[in-house]
C-alpha positions, 0 to 999 in steps of 0.5 A, a space after each residue: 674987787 671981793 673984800 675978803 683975800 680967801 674969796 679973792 684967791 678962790 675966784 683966781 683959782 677958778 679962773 686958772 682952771 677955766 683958763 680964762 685969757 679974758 682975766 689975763 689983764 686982772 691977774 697980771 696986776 694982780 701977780 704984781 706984789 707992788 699992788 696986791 699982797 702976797 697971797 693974791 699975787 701967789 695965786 695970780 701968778 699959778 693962775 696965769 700959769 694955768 692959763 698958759 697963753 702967750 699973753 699969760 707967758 709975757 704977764 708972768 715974765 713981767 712980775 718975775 721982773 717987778 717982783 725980784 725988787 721986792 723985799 717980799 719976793 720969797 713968799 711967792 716962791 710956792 707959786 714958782 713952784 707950782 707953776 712948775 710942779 703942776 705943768 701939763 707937759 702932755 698937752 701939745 699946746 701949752 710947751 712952748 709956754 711951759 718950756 719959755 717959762 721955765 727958762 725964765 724962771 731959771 734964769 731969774 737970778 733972783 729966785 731961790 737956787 732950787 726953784 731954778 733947779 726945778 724949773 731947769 729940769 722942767 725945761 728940759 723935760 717940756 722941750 727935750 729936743 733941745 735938751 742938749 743945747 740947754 744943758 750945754 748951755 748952763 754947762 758953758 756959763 758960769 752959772 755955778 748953782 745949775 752946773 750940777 742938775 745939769 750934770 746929773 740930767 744928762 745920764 737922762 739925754 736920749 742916745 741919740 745925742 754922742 758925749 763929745 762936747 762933754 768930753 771938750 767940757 771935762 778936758 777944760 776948766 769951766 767945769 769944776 772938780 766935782 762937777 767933773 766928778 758927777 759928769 763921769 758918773 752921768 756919762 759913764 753908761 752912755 755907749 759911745 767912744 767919748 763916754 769912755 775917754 771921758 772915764 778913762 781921763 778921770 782914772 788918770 786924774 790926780 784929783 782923788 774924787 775925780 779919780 774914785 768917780 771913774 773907778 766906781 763908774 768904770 763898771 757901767 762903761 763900754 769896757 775898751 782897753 783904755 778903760 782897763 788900763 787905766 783901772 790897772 795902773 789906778 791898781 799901781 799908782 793909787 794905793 788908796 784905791 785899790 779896794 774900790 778898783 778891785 770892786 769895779 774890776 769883779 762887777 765887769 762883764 763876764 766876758 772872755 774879751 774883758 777877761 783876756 784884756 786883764 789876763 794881758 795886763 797881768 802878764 805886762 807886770 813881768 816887764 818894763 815900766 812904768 805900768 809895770 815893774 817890782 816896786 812896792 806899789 806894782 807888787 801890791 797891785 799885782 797881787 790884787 789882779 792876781 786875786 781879781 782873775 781868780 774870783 772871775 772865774 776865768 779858766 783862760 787866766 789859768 797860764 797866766 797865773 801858773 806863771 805868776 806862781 813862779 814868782 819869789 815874791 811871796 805874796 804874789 805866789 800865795 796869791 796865785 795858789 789861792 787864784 788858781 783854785 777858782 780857773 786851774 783844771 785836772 789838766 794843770 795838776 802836773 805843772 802845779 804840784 811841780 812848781 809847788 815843790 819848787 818853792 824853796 822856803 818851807 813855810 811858804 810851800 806849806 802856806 801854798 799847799 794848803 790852796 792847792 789841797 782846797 783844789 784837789 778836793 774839788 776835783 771831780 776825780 780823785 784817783 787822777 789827782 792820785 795818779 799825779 802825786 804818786 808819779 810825782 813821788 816814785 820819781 825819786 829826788 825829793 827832799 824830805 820837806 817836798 815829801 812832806 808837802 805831797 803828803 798834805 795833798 795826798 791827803 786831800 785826795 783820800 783814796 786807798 792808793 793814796 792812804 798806801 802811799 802815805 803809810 809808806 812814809 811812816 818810817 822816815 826820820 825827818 821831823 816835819 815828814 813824820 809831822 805831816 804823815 801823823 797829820 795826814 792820818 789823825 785826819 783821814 775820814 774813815 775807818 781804814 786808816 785804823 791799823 796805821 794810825 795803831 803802828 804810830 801809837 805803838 811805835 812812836 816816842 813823840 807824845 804829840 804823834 801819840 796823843 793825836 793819833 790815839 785821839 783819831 783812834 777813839 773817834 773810830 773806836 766812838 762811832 762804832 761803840 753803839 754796835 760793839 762787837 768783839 773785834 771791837 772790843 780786839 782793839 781795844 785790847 790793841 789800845 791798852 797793849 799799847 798805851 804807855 802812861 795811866 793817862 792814855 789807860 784813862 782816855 781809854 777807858 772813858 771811851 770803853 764804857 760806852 761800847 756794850 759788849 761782855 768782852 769790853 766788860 772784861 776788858 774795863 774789869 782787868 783795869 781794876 788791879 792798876 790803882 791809878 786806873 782803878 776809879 775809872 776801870 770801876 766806872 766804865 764796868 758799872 757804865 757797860 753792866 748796867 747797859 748789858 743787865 737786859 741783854 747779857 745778865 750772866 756777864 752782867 753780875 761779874 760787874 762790882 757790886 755797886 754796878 749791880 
């Protein structure tokens, strides 16, 4: 009867939250926009909602009906909503009411479609034992604007409930393209045999976004061998694919059974089709389980990549090289550097070297990797490139037996074994290599062996320059022996005159005749005079004046 609409929302308020069932007869009027304003109605409605009575559940459903015929029916949408937002699903005695209204506002096609949404996911969570019905229900109509939130609640079902009227939904036509989509996604992570058909008929769908969903889920799934299957020949067939599967394929399990099933999937790829075979397509997914095996890890995969690297498709060899790295062990090196050696094209051999130096190195025990590299060199038979291409591995194993073994090649005439010798020891990593690095400055005509080798050189000689002594100052006086244009004198004596020591001095002093050395003989004197005035001043002053 209150004038004033504040007061009158007010006092409906008050007796919502007192649940009062005495004014369900006013509020059930008054929820009614045919008489009441929207404002009033609002409030009646949450009000009955409150209540949560038999009679307050038939009021409502009566102006959920009165009220979808009127032009106004959207202003009483944040009622529906607060009816569902502020449901005490706690309480044993208002779930029936909760769980029926819902339901009613769901399926009041005149609501907005995500208050139905909203009340849809609220009966589900009011009546959970019969969550699956609900949801197969709505999945079974033709209801298009629920289908969705259904999906996505059923990753929410409890396990009790199995996938296989899923599956009969994904295997038909009520579903749509991408409500199939999301369903693999809801599944996916469920434990039962029928989740993962349900992933593997979507790895073999032809609808891409179909497809991609399963790929992307297939990493949450009970992994079966379908599954893998399916992952491998998406590899094979769906070139557009191939990142998000090799993806899904490294966040599998860890486990042996997953990796033995991979491990099998690669070998098929040496028979028939159509899983398997030498097109472009099979060559390319290949090569990406290839390298999927080698970032798992896996020492099992190591046989199957050994025969893979056999292969004469050079992408599958670089592959299974770079794979090998990750699973071989010491015990694999024999079989490696023999197939390695195989490799008729140069460039390639040289490509697969390289990986197979990066496995060296990591070898716990460098001398055994020596061992087999020597043996493999004394055997005899190797051609001049071979030779080359165990040079480049001897020198990821820096030992003194390997060193020996290098040197040892110093003399032969093909090019790029001359190449690889130079290479090897312009970048061995101590001081040992000295005396042949000095054999190659000597010997060599080829400017390029000269500049590189008198480069590593001078970084020996720079690392010892701050404790200079005389048998450091012997070799460069073997460097200036040696040198063969003013050019390489210049290098010299740059690095000369940071080594203090009154026989560098005299060595910087006896440039000082070669007038196209002279400027930098003068400045490498006054260099090493002024370091030597605090300690040797007697050899100090026979610096030119200016070092004075």
């Amino acid at each position: 009867k209150s004038q004033d609409p504040a007061a009158r929302v007010q006092i409906i308020n008050a007796l919502g939250t007192l649940r009062d069932r005495a004014s369900i007869p006013t509020l059930a009027e008054l929820a009614i926009l045919e008489s009441s304003d929207p404002q009033t109605a609002t409030a009646a409605i949450l009000a009955l909602g409150r209540i949560s009575s038999i009679e307050a559940l038939n009021a409502v459903s009566e102006a959920l009906a009165l009220n979808a015929e009127s032009p106004s029916l959207g202003v009483l949408n944040s009622g529906y909503e607060a009816i569902i937002g502020q449901a005490d699903l706690r309480r044993t005695d208002t779930l029936l009411f909760n769980a029926t209204i819902f339901q009613r506002i769901r399926n009041s096609k005149a609501m907005p479609d995500y208050i139905r949404c909203s009340a849809l996911l609220g009966e589900l969570r009011a009546d959970s034992e019969a969550a699956m019905q609900i949801i197969l229900s709505v999945l079974r109509s033709d209801d298009a604007p629920l289908k969705p939130t259904a999906v996505a609640a059923i990753e929410n079902l409890p396990l009790k409930f199995d996938s296989q009227p899923f599956l009969e939904l994904f295997t038909g036509n009520l579903l749509s393209a991408d409500d199939k989509s999301l369903l693999i996604r809801s599944v996916a992570s469920r434990p039962d045999p029928y989740a993962q058909k349900i992933v593997a008929l979507g790895l073999a769908s032809p609808e891409p976004h179909i497809r991609r969903a399963a790929i992307e889920s297939a990493s949450q799934t009970a992994i079966s061998s379908a599954v893998l299957k399916g992952l491998v020949r998406a590899l094979a067939e769906s070139p557009e694919d191939q990142a998000a599967v090799a993806q899904t394929l490294l966040r599998l399990p860890k486990d042996h059974l997953v990796d033995m099933g991979l491990i099998q999937l690669l070998q098929e790829f040496l028979g028939d089709e159509p899983l398997r075979g030498n097109g472009h397509e099979a060559q390319a997914a290949k090569v990406t389980l290839i390298d999927v095996l080698g970032k798992r890890g896996n020492p099992l995969a190591s046989a199957a990549l050994l025969l893979q690297s056999s292969s004469t498709d050079p992408a599958t060899l670089k592959s299974s090289y770079q794979a090998l790295i990750r699973t071989a062990t010491a015990a694999d090196l024999p079989r490696l550097t023999a197939t390695l050696l195989a490799i008729g094209d140069d460039t390639l051999r040289r490509s697969c070297a390289v990986y197979l130096a990066q496995f060296i190195q990591r070898m716990e025990d460098p001398n055994s990797a020596v061992g087999v590299l020597s043996e493999t060199l004394l055997k005899g038979n190797l051609n001049p490139a071979q030779k080359a291409t165990l040079v480049t591995l001897l020198s990821a194993c820096p030992t003194p037996e390997s060193l020996d073994r290098i040197v040892g090649l110093q003399n032969e005439s093909f090019p790029a074994l001359k190449d690889a010798v130079v290479s090897a020891l312009t970048s061995w990593p101590d001081s040992t290599v000295w005396k042949p690095l000095l054999n190659v400055f000597e010997a060599s005509d080829t400017p390029a062996h000269r500049s590189q080798a008198l480069r590593a050189l001078l970084e020996i000689q720079m690392e010892e320059n701050p404790r200079a002594t005389a048998d450091l100052a012997r070799r460069y006086e073997a460097l200036f022996k040696a040198a063969k244009s003013n050019e390489e004198k210049k290098m010299i004596l740059a690095a000369l005159a940071q080594a203090a020591h009154p026989d560098t001095l005299a060595l910087a002093l006896s440039q000082l005749d070669n007038p196209a050395v002279a400027a930098d003989a003068r400045r490498a004197a006054e260099r090493i005079a002024a370091s030597l005035e605090n300690t040797h001043p007697e050899e100090a002053v026979k610096a030119p004046n200016s070092a004075r």
